[in-house]
Backbone as JSON, one array per atom type, in Angstrom:
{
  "sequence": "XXXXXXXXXXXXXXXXXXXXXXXXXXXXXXXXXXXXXXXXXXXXXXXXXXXXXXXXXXXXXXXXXXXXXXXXXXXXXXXXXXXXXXXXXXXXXXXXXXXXXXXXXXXXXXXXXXXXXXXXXXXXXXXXXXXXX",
  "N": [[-1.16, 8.83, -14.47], [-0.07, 8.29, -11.36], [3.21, 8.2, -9.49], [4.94, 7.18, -6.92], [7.98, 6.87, -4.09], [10.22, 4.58, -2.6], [12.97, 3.74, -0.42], [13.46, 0.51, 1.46], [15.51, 0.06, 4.18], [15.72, -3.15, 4.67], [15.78, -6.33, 4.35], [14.4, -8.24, 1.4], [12.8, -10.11, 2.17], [11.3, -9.54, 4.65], [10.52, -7.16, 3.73], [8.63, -7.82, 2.07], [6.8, -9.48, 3.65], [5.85, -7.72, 5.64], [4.79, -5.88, 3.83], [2.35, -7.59, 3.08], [1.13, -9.19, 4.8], [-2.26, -9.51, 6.73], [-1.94, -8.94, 9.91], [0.09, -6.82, 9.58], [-0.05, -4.58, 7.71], [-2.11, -3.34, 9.02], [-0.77, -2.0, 10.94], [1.05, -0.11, 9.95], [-0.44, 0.93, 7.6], [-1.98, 4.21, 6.97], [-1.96, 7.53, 6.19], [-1.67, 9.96, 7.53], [-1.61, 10.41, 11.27], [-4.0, 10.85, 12.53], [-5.81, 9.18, 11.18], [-6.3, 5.39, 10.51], [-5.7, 1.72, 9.98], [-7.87, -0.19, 11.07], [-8.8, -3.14, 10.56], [-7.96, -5.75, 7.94], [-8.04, -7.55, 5.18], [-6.24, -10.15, 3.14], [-5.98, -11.65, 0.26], [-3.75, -12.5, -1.47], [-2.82, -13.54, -4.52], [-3.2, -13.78, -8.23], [-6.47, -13.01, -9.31], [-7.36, -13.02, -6.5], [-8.9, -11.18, -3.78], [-8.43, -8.09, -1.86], [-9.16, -6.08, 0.75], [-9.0, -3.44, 2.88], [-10.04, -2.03, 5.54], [-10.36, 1.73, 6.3], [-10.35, 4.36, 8.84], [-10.89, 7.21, 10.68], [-9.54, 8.07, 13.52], [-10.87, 9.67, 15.48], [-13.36, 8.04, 15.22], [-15.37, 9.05, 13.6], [-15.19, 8.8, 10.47], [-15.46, 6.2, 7.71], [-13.71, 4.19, 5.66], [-13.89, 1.47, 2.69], [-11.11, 0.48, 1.38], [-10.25, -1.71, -1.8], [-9.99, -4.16, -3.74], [-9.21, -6.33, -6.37], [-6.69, -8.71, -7.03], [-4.06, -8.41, -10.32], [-1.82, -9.65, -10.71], [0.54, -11.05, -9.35], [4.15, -11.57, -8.52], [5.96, -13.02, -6.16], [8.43, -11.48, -3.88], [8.53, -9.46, -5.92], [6.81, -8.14, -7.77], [3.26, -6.12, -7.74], [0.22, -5.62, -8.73], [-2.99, -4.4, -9.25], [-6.37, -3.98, -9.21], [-8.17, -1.09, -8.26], [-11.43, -1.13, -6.68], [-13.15, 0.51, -7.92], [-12.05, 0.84, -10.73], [-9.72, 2.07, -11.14], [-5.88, 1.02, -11.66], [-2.89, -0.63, -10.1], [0.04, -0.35, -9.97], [3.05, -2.02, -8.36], [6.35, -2.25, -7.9], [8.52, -4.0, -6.17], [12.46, -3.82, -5.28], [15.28, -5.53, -4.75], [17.98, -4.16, -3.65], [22.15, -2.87, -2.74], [21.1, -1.1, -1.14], [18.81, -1.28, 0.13], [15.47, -2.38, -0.58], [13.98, -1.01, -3.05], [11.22, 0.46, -3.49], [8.44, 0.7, -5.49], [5.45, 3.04, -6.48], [2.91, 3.13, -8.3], [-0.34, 4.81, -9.36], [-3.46, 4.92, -10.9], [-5.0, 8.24, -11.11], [-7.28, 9.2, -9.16], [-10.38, 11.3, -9.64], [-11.79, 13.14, -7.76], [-10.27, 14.34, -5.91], [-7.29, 16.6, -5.85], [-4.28, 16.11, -8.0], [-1.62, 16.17, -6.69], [-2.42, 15.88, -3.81], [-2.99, 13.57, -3.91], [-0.82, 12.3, -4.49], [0.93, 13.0, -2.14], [-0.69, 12.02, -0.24], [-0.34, 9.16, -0.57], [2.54, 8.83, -0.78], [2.94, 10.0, 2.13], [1.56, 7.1, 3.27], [3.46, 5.06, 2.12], [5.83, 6.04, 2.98], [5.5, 5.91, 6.04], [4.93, 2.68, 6.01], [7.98, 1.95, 5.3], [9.15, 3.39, 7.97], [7.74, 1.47, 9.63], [8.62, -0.54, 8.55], [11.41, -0.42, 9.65], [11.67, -0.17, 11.98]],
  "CA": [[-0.5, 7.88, -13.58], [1.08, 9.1, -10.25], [4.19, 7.22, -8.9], [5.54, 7.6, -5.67], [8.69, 5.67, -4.37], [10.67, 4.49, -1.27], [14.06, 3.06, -0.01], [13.49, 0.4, 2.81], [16.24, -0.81, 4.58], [15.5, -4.25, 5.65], [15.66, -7.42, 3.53], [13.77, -8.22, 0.49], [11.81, -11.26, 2.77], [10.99, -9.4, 5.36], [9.77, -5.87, 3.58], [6.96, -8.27, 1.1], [5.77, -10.27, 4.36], [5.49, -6.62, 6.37], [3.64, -5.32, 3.09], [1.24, -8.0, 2.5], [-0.05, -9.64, 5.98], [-2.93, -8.16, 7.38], [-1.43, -8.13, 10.57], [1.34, -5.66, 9.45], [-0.79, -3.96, 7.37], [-2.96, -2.79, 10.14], [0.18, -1.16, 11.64], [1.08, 0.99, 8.57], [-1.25, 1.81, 6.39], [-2.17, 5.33, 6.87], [-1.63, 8.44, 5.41], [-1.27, 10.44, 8.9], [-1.78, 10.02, 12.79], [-5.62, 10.82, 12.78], [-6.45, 7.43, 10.75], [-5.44, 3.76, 10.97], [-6.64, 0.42, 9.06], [-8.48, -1.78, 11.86], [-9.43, -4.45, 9.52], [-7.5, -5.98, 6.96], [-7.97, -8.92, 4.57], [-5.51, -10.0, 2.02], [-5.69, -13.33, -1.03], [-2.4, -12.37, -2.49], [-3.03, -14.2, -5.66], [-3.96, -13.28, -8.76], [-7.61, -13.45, -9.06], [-7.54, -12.75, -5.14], [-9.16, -9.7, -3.14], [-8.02, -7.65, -0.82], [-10.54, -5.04, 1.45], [-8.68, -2.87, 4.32], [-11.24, -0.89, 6.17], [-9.52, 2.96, 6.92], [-11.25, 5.23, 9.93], [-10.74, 8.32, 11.26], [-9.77, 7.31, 14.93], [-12.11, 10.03, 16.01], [-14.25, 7.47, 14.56], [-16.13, 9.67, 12.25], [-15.16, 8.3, 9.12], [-14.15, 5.29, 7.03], [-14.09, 3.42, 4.11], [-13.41, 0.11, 2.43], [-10.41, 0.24, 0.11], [-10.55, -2.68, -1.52], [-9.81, -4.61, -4.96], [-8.96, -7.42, -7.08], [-5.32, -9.19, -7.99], [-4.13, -8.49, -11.85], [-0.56, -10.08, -10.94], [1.45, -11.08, -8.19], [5.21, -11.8, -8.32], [6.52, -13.09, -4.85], [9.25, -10.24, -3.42], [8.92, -8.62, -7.12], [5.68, -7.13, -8.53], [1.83, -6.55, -7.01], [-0.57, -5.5, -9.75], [-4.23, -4.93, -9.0], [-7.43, -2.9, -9.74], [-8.87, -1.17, -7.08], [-12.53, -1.57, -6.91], [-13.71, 2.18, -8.81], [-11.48, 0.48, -12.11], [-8.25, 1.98, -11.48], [-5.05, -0.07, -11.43], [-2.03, 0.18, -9.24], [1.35, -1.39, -9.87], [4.25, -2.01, -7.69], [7.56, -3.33, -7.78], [10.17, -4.53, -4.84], [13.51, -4.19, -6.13], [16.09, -5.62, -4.1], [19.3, -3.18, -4.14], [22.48, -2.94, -1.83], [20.79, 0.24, -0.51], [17.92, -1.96, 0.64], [14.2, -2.93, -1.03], [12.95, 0.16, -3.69], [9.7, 0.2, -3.85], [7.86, 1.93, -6.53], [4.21, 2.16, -6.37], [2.33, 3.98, -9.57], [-1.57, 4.3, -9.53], [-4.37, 5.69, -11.87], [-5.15, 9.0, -10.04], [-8.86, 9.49, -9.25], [-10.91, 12.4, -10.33], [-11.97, 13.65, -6.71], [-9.18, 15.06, -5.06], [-6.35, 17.28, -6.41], [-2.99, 15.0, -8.08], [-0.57, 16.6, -5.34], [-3.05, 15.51, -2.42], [-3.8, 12.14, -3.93], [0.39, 11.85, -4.48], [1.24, 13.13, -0.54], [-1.8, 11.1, 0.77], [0.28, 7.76, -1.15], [3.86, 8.34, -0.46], [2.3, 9.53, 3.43], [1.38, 5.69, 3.57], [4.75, 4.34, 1.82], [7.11, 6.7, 4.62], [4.75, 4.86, 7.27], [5.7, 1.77, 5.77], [8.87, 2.36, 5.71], [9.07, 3.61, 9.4], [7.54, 0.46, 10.32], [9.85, -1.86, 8.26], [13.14, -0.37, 9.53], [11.76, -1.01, 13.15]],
  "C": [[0.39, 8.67, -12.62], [2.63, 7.91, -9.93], [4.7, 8.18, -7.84], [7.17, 6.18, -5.41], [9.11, 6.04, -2.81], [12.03, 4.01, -1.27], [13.82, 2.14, 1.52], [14.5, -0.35, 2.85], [16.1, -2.07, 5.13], [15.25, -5.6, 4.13], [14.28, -7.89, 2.56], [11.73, -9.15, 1.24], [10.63, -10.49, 3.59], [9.91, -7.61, 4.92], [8.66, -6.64, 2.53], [6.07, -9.14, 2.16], [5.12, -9.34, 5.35], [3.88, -5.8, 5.42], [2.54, -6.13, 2.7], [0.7, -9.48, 3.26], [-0.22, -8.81, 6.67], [-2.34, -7.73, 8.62], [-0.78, -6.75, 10.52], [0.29, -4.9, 8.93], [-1.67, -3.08, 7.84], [-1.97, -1.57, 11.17], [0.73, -0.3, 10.88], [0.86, 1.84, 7.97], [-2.36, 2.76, 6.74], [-1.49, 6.76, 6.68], [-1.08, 9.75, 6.68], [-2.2, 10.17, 9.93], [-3.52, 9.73, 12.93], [-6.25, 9.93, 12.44], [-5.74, 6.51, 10.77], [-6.65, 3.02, 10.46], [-6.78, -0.4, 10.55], [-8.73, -2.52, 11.63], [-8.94, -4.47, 8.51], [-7.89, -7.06, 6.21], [-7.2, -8.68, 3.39], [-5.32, -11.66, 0.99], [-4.58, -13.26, -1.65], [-2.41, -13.34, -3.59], [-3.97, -13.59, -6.91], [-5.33, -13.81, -9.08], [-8.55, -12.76, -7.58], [-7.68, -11.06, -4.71], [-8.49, -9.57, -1.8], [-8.79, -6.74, -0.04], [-9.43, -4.52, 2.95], [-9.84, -1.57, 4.68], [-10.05, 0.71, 6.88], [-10.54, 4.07, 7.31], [-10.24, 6.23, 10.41], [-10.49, 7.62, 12.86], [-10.2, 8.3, 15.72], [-13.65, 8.61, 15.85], [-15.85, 7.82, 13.69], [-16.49, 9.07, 10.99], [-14.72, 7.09, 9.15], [-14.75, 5.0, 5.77], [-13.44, 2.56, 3.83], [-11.98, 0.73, 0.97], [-10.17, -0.99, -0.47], [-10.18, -3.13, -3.3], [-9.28, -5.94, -5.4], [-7.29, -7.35, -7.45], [-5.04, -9.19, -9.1], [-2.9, -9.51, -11.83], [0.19, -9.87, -9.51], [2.78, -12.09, -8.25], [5.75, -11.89, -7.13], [8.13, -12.06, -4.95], [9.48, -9.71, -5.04], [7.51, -7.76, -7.74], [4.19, -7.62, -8.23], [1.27, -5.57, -8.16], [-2.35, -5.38, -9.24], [-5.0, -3.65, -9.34], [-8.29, -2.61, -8.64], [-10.94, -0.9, -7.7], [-13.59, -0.71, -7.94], [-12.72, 1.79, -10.41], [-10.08, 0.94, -11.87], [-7.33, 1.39, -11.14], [-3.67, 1.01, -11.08], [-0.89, -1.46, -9.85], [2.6, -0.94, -9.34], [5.0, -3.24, -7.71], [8.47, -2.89, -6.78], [11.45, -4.7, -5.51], [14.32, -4.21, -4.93], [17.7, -4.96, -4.38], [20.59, -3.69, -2.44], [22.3, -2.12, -0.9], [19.54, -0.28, 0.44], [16.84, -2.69, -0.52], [14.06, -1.61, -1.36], [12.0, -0.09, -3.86], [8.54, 1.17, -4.4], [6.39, 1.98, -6.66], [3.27, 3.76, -7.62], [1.0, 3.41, -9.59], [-2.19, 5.15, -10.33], [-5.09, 6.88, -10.72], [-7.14, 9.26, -10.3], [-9.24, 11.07, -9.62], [-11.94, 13.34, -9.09], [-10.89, 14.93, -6.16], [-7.49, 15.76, -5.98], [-5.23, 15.97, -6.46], [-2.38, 14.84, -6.88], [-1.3, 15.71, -4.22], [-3.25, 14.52, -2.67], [-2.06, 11.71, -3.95], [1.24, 11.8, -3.2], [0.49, 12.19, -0.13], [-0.67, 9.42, 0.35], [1.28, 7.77, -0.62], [3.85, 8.8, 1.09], [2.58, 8.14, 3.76], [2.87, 5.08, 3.68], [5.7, 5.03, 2.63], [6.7, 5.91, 5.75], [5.42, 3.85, 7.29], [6.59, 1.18, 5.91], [9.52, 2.25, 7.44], [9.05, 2.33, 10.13], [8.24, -0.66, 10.24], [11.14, -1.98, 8.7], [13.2, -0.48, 11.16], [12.77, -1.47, 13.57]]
}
């Protein structure tokens, strides 16, 4: 299990409706400059899928990331299994420092820990960036 974590400054409301409509989502979520999600969908419910498409904006590459709901707590805890079996859980903790946000996933068996733990907390600095707007 990796975990990565964050501090965003900006209200509890406003950093779970940044992290989980596609709009926002599309403005975010990537790991650095060279890629970006053009296509998002999100069911926030458990049960409910989610699929963001992430490209190279050479437009070389992409791929679907994509998975199923195990558990969803409104501004407190997202739970889900991405589509290859492993599961990811995060919690929003509202502090007077801002919204922590902790996000721990099952590390795949491709790519080195380190590069699969930079490539994650990459995204969550983005995030970030974009929430304190």
């Amino acid at each position: 299990m990796i975990t990565v974590k964050t501090i965003v400054k900006a209200p509890i409301e406003k950093v779970w409706n940044l992290w989980t409509q596609p709009e926002h989502i599309t403005q975010w979520n990537n790991a650095s400059e060279d890629w970006h999600t053009p296509k998002a969908s999100n069911d926030l419910k458990a049960g409910g899928k989610f699929n963001f498409t992430m490209a190279s904006r050479d437009g070389k590459m992409s791929f679907d990331f994509e998975g199923t709901y195990t558990a969803v707590k409104e501004h407190s805890v997202i739970e889900y299994n991405i589509i290859d079996g492993r599961k990811v859980s995060i919690t929003f903790e509202a502090t007077p420092n801002g919204v922590t946000i902790t996000e721990s996933f099952d590390a795949e068996t491709v790519n080195p820990e380190e590069m699969q733990r930079q490539g994650w907390q990459n995204i969550l600095d983005n995030f970030k960036k974009y929430s304190e707007q």
